[in-house]
Structures are given as structure tokens and as C-alpha cells.
N, CA, C and O atoms as a MOPAC input file, in Angstrom:
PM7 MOZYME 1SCF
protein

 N    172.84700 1   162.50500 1    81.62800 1
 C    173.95300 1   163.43200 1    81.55600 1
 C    174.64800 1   163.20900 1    80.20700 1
 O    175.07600 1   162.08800 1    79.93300 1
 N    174.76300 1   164.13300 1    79.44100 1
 C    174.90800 1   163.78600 1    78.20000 1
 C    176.70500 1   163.66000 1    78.42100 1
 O    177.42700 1   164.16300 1    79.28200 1
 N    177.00400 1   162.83500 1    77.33300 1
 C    178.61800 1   162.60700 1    77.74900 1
 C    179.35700 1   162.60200 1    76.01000 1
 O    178.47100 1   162.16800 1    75.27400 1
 N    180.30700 1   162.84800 1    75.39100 1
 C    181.07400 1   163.17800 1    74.52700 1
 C    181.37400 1   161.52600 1    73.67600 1
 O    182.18400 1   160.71600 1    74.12500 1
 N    180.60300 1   161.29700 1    72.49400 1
 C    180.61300 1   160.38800 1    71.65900 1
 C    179.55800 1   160.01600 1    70.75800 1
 O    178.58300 1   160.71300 1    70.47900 1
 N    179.77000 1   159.09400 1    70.40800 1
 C    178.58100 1   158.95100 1    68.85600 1
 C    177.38800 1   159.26100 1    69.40200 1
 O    176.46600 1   159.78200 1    68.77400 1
 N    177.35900 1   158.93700 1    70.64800 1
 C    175.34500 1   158.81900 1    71.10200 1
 C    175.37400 1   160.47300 1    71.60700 1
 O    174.16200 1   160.56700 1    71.80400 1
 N    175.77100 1   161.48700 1    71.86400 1
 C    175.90400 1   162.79400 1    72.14200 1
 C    174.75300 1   163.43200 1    71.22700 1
 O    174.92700 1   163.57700 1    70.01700 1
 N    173.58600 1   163.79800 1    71.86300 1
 C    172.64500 1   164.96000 1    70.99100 1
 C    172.66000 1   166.16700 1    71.57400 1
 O    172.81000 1   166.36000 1    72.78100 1
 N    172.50500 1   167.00600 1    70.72800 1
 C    172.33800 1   168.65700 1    71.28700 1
 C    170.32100 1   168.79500 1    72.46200 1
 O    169.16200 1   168.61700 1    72.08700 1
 N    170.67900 1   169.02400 1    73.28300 1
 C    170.07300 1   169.55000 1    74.22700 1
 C    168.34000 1   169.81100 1    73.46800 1
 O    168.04300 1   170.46800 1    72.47000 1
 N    167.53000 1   169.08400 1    74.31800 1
 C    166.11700 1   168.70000 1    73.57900 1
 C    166.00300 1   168.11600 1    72.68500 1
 O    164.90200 1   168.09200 1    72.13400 1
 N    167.19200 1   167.33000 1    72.11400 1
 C    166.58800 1   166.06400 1    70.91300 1
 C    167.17800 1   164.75400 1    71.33500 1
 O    167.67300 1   164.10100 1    70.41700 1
 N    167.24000 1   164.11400 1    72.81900 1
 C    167.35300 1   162.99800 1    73.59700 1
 C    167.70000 1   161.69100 1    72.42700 1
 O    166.96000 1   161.15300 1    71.60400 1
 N    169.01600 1   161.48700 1    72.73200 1
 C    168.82400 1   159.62200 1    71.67900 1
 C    167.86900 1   158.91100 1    72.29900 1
 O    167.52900 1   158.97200 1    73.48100 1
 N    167.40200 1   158.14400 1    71.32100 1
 C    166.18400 1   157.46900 1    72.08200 1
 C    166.54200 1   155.66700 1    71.29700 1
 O    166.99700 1   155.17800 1    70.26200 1
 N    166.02300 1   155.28100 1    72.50000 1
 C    166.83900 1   153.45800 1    72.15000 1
 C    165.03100 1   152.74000 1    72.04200 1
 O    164.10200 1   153.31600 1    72.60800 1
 N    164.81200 1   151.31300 1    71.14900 1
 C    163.69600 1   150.38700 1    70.98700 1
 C    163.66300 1   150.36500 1    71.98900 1
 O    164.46800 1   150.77900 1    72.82300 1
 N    162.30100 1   149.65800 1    72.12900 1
 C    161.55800 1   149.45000 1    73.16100 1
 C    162.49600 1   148.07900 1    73.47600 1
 O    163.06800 1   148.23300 1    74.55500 1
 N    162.79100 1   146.89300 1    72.90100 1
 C    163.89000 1   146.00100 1    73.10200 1
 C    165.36100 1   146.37200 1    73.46000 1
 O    166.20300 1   145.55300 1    73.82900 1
 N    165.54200 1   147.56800 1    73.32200 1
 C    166.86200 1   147.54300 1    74.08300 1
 C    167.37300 1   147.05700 1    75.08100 1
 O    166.90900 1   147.12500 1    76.22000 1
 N    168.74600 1   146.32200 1    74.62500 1
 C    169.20500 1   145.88800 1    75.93100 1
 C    170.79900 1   146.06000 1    75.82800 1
 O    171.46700 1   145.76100 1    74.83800 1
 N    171.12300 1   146.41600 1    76.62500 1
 C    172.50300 1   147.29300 1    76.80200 1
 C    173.20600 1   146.55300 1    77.93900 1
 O    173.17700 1   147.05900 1    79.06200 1
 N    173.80200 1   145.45700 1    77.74500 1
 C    174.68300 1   144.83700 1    79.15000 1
 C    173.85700 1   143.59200 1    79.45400 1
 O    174.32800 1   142.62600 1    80.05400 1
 N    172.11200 1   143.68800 1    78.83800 1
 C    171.54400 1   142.33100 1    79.49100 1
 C    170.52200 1   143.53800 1    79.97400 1
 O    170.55600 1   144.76300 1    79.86000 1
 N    169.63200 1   142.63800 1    80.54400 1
 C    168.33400 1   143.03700 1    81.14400 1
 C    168.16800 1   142.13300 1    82.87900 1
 O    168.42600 1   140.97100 1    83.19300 1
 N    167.69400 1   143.16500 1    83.59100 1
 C    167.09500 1   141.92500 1    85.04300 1
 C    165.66800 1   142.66100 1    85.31200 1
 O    165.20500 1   143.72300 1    84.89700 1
 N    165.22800 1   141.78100 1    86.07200 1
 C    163.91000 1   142.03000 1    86.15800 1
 C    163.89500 1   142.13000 1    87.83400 1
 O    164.58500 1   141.27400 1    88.38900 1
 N    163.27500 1   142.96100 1    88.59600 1
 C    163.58600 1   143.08700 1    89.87500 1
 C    161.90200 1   142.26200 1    90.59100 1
 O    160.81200 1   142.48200 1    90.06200 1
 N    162.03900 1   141.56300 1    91.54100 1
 C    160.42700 1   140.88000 1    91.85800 1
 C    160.62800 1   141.46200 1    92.90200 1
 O    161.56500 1   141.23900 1    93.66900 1
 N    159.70800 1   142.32600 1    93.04500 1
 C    158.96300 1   142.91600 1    94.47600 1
 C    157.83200 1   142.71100 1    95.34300 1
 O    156.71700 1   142.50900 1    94.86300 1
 N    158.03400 1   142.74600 1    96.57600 1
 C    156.85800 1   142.54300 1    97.29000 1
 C    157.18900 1   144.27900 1    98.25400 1
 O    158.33300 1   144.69600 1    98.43900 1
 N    155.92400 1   145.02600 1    98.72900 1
 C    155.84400 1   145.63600 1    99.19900 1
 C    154.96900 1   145.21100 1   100.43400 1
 O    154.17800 1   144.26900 1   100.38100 1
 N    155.17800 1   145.99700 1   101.56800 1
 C    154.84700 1   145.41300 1   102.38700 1
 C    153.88200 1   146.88500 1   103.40300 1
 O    154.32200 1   147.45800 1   104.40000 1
 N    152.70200 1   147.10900 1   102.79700 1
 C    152.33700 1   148.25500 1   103.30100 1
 C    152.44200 1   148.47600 1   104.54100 1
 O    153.35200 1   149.23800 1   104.86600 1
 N    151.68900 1   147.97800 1   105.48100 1
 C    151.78300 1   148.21900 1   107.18300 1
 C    153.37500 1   148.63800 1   107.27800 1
 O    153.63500 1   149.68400 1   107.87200 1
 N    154.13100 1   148.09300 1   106.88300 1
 C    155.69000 1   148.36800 1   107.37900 1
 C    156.34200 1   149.51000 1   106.65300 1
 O    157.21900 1   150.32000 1   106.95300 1
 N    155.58900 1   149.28200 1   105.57100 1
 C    156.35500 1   150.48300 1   104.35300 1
 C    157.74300 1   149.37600 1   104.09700 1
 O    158.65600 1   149.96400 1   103.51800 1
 N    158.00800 1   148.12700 1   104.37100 1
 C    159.31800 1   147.66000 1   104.18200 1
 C    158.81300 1   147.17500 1   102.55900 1
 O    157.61100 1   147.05300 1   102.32500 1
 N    159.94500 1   146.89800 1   101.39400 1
 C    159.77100 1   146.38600 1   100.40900 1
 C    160.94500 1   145.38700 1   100.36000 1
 O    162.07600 1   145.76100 1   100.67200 1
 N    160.68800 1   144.10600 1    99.96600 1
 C    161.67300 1   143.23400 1    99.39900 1
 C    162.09200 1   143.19900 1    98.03500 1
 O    161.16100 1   143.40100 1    97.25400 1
 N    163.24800 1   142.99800 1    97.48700 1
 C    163.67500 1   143.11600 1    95.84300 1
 C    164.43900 1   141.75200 1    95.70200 1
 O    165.01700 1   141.04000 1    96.52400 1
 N    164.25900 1   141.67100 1    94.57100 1
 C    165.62700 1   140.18200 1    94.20400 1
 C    165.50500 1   140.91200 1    92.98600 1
 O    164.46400 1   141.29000 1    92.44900 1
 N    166.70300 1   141.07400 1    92.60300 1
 C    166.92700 1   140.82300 1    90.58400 1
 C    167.04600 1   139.64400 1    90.39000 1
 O    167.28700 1   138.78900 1    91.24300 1
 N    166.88000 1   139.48500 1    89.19000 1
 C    166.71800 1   138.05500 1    88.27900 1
 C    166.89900 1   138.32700 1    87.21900 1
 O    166.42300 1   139.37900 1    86.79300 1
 N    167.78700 1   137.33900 1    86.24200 1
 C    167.58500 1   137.17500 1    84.49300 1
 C    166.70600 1   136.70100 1    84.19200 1
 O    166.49800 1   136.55300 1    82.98700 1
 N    165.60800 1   136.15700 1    85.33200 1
 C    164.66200 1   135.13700 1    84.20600 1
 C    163.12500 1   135.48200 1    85.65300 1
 O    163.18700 1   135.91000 1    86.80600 1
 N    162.51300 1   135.24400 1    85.20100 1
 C    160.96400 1   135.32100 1    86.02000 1
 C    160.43800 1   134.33800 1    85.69900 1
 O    159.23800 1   134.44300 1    85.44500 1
 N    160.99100 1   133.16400 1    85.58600 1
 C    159.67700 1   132.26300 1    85.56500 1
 C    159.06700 1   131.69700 1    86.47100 1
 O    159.75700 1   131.92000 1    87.46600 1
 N    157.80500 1   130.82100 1    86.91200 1
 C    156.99700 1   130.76100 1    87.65600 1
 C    158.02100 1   130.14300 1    88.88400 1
 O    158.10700 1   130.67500 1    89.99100 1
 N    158.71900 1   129.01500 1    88.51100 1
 C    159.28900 1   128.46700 1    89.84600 1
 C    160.23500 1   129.40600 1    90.67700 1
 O    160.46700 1   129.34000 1    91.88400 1
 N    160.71400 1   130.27300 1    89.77800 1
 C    161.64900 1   131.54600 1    90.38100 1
 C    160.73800 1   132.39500 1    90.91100 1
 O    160.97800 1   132.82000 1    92.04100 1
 N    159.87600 1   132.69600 1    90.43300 1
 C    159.11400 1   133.45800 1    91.37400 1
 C    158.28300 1   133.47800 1    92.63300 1
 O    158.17000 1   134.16100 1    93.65100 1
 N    157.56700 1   132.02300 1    91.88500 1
 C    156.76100 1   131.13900 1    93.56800 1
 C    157.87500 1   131.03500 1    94.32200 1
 O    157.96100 1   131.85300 1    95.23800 1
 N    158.70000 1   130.30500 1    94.20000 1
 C    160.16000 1   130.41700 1    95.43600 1
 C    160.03400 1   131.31300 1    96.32200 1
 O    159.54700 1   131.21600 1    97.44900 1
 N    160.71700 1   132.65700 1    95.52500 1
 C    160.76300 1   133.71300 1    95.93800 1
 C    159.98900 1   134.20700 1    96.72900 1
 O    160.26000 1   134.60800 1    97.86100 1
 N    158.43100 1   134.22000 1    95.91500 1
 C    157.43100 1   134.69300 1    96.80300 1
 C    157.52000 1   134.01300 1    98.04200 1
 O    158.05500 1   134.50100 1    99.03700 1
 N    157.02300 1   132.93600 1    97.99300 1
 C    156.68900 1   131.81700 1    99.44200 1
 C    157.86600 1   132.12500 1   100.24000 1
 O    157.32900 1   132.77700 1   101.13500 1
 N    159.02000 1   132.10400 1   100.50700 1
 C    159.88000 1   132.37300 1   101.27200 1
 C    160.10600 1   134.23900 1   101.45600 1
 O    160.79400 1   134.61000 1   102.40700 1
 N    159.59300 1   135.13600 1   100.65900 1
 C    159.26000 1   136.48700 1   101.28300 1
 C    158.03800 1   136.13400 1   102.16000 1
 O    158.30900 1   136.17600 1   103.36000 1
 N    156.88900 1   135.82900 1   101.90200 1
 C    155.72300 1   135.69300 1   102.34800 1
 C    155.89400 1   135.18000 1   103.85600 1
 O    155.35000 1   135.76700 1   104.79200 1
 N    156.75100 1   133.95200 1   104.03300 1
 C    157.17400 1   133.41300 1   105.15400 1
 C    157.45300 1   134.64400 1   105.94300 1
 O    156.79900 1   135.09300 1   106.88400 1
 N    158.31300 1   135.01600 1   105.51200 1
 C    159.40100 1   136.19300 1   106.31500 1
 C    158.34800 1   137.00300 1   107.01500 1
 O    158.44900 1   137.10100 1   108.23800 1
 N    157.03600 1   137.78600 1   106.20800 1
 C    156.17300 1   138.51400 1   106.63400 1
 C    155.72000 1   138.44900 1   107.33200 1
 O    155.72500 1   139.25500 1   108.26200 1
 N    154.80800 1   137.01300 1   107.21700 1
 C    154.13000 1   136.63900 1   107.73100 1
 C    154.47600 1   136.18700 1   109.83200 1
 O    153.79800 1   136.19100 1   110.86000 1
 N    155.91400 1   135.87100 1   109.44300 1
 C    155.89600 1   135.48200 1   111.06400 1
 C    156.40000 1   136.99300 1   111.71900 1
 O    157.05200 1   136.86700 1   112.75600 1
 N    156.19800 1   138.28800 1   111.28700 1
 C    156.51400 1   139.12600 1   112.03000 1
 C    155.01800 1   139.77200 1   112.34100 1
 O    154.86800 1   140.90200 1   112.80500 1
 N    154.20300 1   139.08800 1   112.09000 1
 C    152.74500 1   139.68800 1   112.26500 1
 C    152.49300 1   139.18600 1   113.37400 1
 O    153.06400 1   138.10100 1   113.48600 1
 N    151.62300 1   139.59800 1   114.67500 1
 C    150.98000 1   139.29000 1   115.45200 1
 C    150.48900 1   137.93500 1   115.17500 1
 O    150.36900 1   137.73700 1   113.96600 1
 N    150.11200 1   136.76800 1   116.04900 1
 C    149.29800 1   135.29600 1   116.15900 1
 C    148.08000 1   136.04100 1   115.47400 1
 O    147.84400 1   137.17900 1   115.88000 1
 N    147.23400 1   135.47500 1   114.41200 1
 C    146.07700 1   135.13400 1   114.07100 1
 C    145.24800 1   135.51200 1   115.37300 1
 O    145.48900 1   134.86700 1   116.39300 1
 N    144.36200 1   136.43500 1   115.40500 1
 C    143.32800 1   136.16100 1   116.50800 1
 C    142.29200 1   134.72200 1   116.73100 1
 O    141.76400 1   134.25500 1   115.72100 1
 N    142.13700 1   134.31900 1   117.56200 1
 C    141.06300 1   133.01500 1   117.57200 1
 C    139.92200 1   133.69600 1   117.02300 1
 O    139.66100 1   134.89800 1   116.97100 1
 N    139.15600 1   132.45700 1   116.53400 1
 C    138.09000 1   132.60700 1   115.49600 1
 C    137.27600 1   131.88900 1   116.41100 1
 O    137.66300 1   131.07800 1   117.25200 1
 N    135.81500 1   132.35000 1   116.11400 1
 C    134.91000 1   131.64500 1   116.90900 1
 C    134.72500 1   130.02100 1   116.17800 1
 O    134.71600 1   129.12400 1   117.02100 1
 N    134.62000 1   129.69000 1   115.11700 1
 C    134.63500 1   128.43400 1   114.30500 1
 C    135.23400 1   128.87700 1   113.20400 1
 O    135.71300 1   129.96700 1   112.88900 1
 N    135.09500 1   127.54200 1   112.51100 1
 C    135.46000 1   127.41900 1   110.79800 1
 C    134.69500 1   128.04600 1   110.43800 1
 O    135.25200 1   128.95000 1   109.81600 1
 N    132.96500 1   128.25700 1   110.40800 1
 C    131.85800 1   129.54900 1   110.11300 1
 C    132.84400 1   130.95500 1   109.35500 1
 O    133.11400 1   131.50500 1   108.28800 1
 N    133.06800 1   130.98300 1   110.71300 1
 C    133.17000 1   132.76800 1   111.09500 1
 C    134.74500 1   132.76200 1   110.15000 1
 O    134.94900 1   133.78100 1   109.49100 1
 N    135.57200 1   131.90100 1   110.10600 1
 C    137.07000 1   131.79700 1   109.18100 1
 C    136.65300 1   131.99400 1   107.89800 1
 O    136.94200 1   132.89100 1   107.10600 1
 N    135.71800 1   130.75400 1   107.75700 1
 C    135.60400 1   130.81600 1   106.21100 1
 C    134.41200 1   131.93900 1   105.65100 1
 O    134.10700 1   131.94300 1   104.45900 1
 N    133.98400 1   132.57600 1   106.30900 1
 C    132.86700 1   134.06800 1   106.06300 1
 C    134.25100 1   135.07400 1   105.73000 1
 O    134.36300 1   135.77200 1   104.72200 1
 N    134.96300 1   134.99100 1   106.51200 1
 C    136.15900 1   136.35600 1   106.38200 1
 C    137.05000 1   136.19000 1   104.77100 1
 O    137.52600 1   137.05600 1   104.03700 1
 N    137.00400 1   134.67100 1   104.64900 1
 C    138.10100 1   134.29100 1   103.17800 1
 C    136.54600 1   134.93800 1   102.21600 1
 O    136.68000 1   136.03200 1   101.66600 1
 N    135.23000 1   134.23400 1   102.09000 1
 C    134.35300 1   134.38900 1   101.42100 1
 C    134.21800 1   135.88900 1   101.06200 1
 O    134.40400 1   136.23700 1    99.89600 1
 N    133.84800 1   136.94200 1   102.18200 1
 C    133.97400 1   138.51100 1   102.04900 1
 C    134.69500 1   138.96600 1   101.45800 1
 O    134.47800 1   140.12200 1   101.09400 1
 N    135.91800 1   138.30300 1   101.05800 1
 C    136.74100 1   138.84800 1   100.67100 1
 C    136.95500 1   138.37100 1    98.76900 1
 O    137.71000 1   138.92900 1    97.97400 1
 N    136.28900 1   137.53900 1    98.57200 1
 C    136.18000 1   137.05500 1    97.08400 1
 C    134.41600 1   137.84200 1    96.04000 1
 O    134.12400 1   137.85700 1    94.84400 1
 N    133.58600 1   138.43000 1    97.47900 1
 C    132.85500 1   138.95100 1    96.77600 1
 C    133.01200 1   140.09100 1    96.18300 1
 O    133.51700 1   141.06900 1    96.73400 1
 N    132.54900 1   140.06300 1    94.88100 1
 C    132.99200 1   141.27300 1    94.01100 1
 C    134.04600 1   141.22500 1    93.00200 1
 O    134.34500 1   142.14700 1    92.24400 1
 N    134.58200 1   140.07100 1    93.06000 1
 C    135.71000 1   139.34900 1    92.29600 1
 C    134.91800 1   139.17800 1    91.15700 1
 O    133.76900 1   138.77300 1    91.33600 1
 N    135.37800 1   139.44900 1    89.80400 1
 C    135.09500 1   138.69400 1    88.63000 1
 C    135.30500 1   137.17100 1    88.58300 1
 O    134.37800 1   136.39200 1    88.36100 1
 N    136.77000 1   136.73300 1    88.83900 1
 C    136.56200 1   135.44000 1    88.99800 1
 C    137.00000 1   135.21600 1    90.34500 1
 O    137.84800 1   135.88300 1    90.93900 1
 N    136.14100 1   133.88600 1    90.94000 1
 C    136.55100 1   133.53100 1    91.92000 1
 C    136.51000 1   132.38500 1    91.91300 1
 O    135.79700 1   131.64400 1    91.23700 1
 N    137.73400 1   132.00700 1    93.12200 1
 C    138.78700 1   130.30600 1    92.90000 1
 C    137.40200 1   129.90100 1    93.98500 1
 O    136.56100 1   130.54400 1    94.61200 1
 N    137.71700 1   128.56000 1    93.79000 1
 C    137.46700 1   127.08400 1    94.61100 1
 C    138.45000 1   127.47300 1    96.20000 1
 O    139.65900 1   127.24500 1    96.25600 1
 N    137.81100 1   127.95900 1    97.15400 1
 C    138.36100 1   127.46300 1    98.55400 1
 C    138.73200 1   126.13100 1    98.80500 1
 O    138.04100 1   125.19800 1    98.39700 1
 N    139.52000 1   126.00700 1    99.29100 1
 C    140.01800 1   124.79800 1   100.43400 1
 C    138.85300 1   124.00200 1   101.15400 1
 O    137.68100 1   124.37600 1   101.14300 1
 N    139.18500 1   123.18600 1   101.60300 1
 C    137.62500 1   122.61000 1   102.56000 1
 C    138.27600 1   123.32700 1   104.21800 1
 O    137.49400 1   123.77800 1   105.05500 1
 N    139.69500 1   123.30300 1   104.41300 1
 C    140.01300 1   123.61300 1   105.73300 1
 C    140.74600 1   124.80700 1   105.20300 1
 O    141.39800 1   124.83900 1   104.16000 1
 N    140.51300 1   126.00800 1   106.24600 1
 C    140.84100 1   127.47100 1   106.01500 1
 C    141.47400 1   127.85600 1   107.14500 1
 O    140.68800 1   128.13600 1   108.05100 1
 N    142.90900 1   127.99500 1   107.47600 1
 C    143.34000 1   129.03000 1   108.17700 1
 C    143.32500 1   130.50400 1   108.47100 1
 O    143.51700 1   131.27400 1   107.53000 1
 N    143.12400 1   130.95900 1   109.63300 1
 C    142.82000 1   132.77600 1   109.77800 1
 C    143.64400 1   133.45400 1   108.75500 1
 O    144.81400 1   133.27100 1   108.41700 1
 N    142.60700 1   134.40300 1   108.28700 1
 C    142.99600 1   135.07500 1   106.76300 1
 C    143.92200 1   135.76000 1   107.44700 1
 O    143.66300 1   136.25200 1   108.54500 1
 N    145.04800 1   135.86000 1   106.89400 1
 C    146.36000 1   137.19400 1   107.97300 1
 C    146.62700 1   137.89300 1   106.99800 1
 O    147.53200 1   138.68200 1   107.26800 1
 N    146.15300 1   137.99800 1   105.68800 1
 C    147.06600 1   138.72700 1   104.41300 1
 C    146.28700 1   138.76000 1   103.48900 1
 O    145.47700 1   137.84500 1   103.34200 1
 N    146.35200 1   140.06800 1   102.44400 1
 C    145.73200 1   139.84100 1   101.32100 1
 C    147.35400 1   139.87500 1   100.52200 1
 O    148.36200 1   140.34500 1   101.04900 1
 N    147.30800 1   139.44400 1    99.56500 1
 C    148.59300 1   139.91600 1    98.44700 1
 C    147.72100 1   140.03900 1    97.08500 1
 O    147.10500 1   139.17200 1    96.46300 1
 N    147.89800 1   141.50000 1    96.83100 1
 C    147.20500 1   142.26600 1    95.05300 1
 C    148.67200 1   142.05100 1    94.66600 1
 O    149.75300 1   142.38900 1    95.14700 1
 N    148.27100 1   141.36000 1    93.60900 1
 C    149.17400 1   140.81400 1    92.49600 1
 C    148.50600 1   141.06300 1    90.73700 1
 O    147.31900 1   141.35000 1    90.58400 1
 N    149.17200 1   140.94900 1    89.89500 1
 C    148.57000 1   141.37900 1    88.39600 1
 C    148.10800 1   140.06600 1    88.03400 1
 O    148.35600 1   138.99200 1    88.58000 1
 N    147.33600 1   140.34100 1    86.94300 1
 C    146.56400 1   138.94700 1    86.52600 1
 C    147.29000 1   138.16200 1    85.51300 1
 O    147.14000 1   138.48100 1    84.33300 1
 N    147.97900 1   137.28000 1    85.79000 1
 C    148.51800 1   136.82300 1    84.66700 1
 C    148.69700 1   135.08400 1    85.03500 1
 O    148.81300 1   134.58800 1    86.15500 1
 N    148.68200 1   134.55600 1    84.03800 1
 C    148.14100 1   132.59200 1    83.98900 1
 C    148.51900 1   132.29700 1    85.30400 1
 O    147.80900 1   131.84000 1    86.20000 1
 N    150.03000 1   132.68800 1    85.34600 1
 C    150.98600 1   131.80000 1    86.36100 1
 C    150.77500 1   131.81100 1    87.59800 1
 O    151.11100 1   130.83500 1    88.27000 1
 N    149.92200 1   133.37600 1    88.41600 1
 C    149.89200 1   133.42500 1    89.35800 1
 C    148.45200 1   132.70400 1    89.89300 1
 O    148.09600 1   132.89000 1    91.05600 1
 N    147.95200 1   132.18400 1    89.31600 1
 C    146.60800 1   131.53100 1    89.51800 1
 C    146.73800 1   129.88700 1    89.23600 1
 O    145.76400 1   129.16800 1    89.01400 1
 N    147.97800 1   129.47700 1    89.28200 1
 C    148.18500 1   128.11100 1    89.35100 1
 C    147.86400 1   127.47100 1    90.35000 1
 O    148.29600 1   127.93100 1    91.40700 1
 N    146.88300 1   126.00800 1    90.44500 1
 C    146.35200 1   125.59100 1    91.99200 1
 C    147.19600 1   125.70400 1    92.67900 1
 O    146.91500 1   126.44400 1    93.62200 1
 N    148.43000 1   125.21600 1    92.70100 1
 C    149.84400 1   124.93700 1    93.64000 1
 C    149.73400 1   126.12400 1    94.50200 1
 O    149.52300 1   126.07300 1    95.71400 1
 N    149.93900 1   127.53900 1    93.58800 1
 C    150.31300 1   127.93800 1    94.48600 1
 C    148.96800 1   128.77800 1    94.81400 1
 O    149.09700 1   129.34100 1    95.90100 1
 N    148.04900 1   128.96600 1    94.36600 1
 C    146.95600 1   129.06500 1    94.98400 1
 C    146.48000 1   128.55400 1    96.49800 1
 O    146.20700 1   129.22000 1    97.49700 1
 N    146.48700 1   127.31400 1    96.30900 1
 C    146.84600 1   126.19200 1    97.61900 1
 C    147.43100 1   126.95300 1    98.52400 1
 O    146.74400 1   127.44500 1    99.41900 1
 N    148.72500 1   127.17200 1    98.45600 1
 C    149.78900 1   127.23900 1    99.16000 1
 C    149.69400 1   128.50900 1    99.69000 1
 O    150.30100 1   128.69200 1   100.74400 1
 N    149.03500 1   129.49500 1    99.18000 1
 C    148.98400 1   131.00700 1    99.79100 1
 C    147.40300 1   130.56300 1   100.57600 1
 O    147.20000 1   131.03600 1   101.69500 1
 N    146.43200 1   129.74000 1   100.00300 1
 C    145.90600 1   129.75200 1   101.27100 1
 C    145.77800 1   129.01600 1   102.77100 1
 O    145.23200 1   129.35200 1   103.82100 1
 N    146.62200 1   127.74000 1   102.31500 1
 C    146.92900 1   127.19100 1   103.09200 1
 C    147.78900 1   127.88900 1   104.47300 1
 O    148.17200 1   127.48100 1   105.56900 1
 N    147.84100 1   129.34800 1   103.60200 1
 C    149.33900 1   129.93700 1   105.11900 1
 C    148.36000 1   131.05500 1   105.45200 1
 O    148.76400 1   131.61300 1   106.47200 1
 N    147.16400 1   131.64000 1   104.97500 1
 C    145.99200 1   132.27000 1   105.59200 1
 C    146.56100 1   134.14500 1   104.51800 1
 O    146.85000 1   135.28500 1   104.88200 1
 N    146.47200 1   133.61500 1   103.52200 1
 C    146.91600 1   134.71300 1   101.81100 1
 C    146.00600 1   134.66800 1   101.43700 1
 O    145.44600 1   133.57300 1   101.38600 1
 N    145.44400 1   135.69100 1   101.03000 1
 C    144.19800 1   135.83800 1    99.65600 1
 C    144.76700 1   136.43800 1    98.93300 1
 O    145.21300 1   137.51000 1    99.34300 1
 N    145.02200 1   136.04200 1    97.52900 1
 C    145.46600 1   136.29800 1    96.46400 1
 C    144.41500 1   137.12400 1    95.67900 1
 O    143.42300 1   136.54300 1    95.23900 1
 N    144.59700 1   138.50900 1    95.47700 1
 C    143.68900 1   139.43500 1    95.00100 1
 C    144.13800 1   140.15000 1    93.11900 1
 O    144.83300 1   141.14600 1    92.92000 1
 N    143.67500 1   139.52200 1    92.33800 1
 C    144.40700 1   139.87300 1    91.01900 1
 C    143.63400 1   140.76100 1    90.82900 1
 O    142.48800 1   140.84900 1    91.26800 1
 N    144.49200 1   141.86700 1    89.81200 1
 C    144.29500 1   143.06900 1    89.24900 1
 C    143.98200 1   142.67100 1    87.97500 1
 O    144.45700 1   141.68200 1    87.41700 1
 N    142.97900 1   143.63300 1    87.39400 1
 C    142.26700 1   143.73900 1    86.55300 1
 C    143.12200 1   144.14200 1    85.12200 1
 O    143.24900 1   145.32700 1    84.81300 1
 N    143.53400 1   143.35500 1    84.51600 1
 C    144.47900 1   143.74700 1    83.40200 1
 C    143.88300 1   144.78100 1    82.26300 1
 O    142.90400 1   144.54000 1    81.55600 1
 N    144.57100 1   145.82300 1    82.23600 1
 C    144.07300 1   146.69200 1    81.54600 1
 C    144.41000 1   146.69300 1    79.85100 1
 O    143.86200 1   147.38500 1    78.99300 1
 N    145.37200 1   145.79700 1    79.69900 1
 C    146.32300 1   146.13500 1    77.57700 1
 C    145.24900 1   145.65300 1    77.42000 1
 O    144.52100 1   144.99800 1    78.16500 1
 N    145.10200 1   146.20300 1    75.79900 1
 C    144.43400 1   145.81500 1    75.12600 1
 C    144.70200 1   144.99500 1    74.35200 1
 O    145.66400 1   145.26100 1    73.63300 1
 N    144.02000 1   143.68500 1    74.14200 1
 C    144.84400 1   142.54400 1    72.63600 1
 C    144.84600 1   141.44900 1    73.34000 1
 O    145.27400 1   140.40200 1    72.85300 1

């Protein structure tokens, strides 16, 4: 809505701000969407770094996770660890499993970037029955 002062342009020639602009500060919002529910979680943040975000995540993930139905019983560890395996074929890269695998209850598609492929929390999403599914980064450089 154009409003009366220095930044005021006539109608089809939009002020246009750097790609660095920052006007008041910047936040970064971390989302999890939650398809089956259509529910989405948000936090803003000044900062995204990994421990702010694993936090975050693992305690959304919690939240999800215990509103899902019990894990169905599995006939063995076999038939558990075939369902985590199915699910890494076709992967460009694929992690090192666990030796002990809890019922897969979740995938989470996340973007590919260093942090989210740290063992910790690698571990830790499968340890709670998460397959961590990274997206194929598209920039170029």
C-alpha cells in the first residue's frame, strides 16, 4: 500500500530493497508441517543454528509423534528393519542404520544441508522410529 514519503513511487515502478535488506532485524520462522493433520508448527528465531533447531525439532517431533496411533507389532527385527531399508532405497546417499530399530512411525523430508545429517541427531530421529528423507539441493555453486 503505497503510503506518502521518500520511499512513495508512482504506480508500476515498485521501490525495490537488496536482497540483504533488513528493516527492524530479520527472524527466521522453523517449520514443521504435519501432513496427515494439515496442523503446522512455527517458532521465530534470530538465529537457526543447529542446537536451536535440533531442540526445536526433537521436542515438535515428540509432540507428533505421541498423537499417532501405538506402532503396529512387527513380526521381528527382519520385517522392522526391511521397512527402515525400503525406505533408503533410491537414496543417493544413504546413512549407516542403527543395529536396534524401532517401528518406522514417520518419515520427515527435510533440505539437504551439513547440519541436518549430523550422527546425533541422525541417531536420535531414528532411535524414536524418523526417517530422515533429504531433498535434493537444487543452487547451483
Amino acid at each position: 500500500m503505497p503510503q506518502p514519503g521518500s520511499s512513495w513511487r508512482p504506480q508500476g515502478e515498485p521501490a525495490t530493497q537488496p536482497h540483504g535488506y533488513v528493516r527492524g532485524g530479520t527472524c527466521k520462522i522453523l517449520t514443521l508441517f504435519h501432513p496427515a493433520s494439515g496442523q503446522v508448527h512455527l517458532q521465530p528465531v534470530s538465529s537457526c543454528t543447529n542446537p536451536v533447531l535440533h531442540g526445536w525439532l526433537k521436542e515438535r517431533l515428540e509432540m507428533v509423534l505421541a498423537t499417532l496411533p501405538p506402532p503396529a507389532a512387527l513380526a521381528d527385527a527382519t520385517t522392522s528393519r526391511a521397512a527402515w531399508e525400503a525406505w533408503q532405497d533410491g537414496l543417493a546417499v544413504r546413512f549407516t542404520l542403527p543395529a536396534e530399530l524401532p517401528p518406522l512411525r514417520m518419515l520427515l523430508v527435510w533440505d539437504n544441508l551439513a547440519g541436518h545429517k549430523t550422527p546425533e541427531m541422525v541417531v536420535w530421529l531414528c532411535e524414536h522410529g524418523v526417517m530422515p528423507l533429504y531433498t535434493r539441493s537444487t543452487a547451483a555453486g
